[in-house]
N, C-alpha and C positions, 0 to 999 in steps of 0.2 A: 781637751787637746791631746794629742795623742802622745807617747811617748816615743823619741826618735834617738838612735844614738849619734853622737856629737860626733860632725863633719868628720874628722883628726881618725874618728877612728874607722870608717866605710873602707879605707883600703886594707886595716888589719882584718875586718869580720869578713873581707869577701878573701884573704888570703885562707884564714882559717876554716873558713867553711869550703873553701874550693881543696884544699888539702883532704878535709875528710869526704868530699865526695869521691875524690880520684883514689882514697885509699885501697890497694887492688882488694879482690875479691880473697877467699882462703879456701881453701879443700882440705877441711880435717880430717885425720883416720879416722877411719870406720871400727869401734872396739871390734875385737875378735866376737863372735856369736857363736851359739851350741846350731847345728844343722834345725832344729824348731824353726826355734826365733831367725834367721837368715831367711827359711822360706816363708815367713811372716811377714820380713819386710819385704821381702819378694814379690808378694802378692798387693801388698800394700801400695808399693809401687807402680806397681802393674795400674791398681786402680785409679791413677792421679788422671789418664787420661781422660776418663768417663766422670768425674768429678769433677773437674776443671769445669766440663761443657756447661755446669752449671753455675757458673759464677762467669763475671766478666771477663775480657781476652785481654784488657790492659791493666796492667799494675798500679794501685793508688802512687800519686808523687807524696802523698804525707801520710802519716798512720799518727794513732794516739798512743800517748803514754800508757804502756800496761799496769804500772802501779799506782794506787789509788794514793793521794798527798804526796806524790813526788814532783817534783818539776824537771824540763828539762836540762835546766842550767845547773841542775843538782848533781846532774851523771857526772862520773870520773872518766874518760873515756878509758876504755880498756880493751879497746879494740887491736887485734896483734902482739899483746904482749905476749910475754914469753911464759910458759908452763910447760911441768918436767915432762922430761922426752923429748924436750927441743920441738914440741906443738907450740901453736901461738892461738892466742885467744880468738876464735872466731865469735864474737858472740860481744854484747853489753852486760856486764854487771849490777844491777840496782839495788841498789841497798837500802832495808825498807826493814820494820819492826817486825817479828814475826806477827804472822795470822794478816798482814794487811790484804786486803784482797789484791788477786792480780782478773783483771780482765783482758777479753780478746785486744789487740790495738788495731784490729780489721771488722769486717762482716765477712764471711766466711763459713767453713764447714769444718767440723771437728775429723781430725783425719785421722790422730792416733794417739791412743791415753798408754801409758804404760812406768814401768819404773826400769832403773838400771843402775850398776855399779856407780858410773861418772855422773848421771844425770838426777840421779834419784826417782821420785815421782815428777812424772811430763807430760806437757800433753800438746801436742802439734793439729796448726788449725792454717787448712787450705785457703789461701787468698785470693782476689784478682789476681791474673795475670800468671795463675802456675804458682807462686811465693808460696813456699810453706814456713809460719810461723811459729818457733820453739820455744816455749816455756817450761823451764826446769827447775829443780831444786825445789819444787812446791811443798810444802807442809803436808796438806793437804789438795787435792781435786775434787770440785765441786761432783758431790754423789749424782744428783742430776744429769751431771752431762753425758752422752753418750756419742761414741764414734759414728758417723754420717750425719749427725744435728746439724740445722743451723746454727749459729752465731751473727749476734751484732756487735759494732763496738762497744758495748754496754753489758754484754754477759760475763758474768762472773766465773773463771776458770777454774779455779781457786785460790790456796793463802802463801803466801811467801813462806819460805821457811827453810832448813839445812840441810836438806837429802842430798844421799848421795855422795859424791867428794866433796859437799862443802859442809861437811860435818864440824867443821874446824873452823871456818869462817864467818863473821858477820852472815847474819839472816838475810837472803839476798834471791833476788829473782833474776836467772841467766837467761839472757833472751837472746835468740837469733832468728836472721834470716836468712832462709835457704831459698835460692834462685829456682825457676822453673824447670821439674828433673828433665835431663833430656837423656833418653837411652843408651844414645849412642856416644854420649860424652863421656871422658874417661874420671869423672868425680861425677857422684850421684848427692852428691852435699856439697854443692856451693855455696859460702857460705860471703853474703854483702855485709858491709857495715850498717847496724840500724839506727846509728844514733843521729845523720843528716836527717834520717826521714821524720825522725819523733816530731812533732808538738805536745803540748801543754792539753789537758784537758779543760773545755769551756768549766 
């Protein structure tokens, strides 16, 4: 028999789930970049048109949980909080043992490995529908993977772990979703809340 939650409560779970859907969208700063790395993402960008054409036109409505033994009832939500500089958290936090593996939570295309000051090692994987999905703070990234591969939701990206600015924090995998770039908009990083879209891995 299936598990159903009790009558009393279908008006709180549809208030609280309608709240984090509507939660707006964020446009974080862009760090400062050296003229390299800027015509890097430059070009990177550039390519998302001609990548796209190979993946679907519409956005999945669910995606999986990227960390393996987490559930989704488990997340804190930390979507909008506050971080210094008066930024707000774009992004979900998961907190997870070091080394747990993190996988795509799409099928998709690896669109760009890299490391950074904020971000540590990351690695961003094109979705349906434009989404580009950011995994950071990783220990390590699967030596295997390589920018323009496929992915399924079942590839391993690599392991949780404290690059980055979360040198100082619990071992934790920051994940975001960034909306379909569009050129001519004035944020090339939008970024949605990912924690309505999660489910539970079967």
């Amino acid at each position: 028999m299936p598990l159903t939650a009790p009558r009393f409560l279908a008006p709180l779970l549809a208030l609280t789930c309608g709240a984090a859907l509507a939660a707006p969208p964020i446009c974080p700063p862009e760090p400062p970049e050296s003229p390299e790395r800027e015509a890097a993402w430059t070009r990177a960008l550039a390519s998302l048109s001609t990548l796209s054409l190979k993946l679907p036109e519409k956005a999945e409505p669910t995606i999986l949980m990227p960390v393996d033994g987490v559930r989704v009832r488990d997340v804190d939500d930390t979507w909008g909080g506050a971080r210094p500089d008066a930024r707000q958290h774009a992004g979900q936090d998961i907190i997870a043992p070091p080394g747990t593996f993190v996988r795509s939570a799409t099928d998709g295309i690896v669109w760009r490995i890299g490391e950074s000051a904020a971000g540590g090692r990351w690695v961003y994987v094109l979705g349906a529908g434009g989404r580009r999905y950011y995994y950071a703070h990783l220990d390590r990234v699967n030596r295997d993977l390589r920018e323009g591969q496929r992915v399924t939701a079942r590839t391993i990206l690599g392991v949780v772990g404290q690059t980055g600015n979360a040198v100082n924090t619990p071992a934790h995998l920051h994940f975001s979703i960034f909306t379909k770039f569009d050129p001519a908009a004035d944020c090339r990083f939008l970024a949605i809340n990912p924690l309505p879209l999660l489910r539970d891995r079967p």
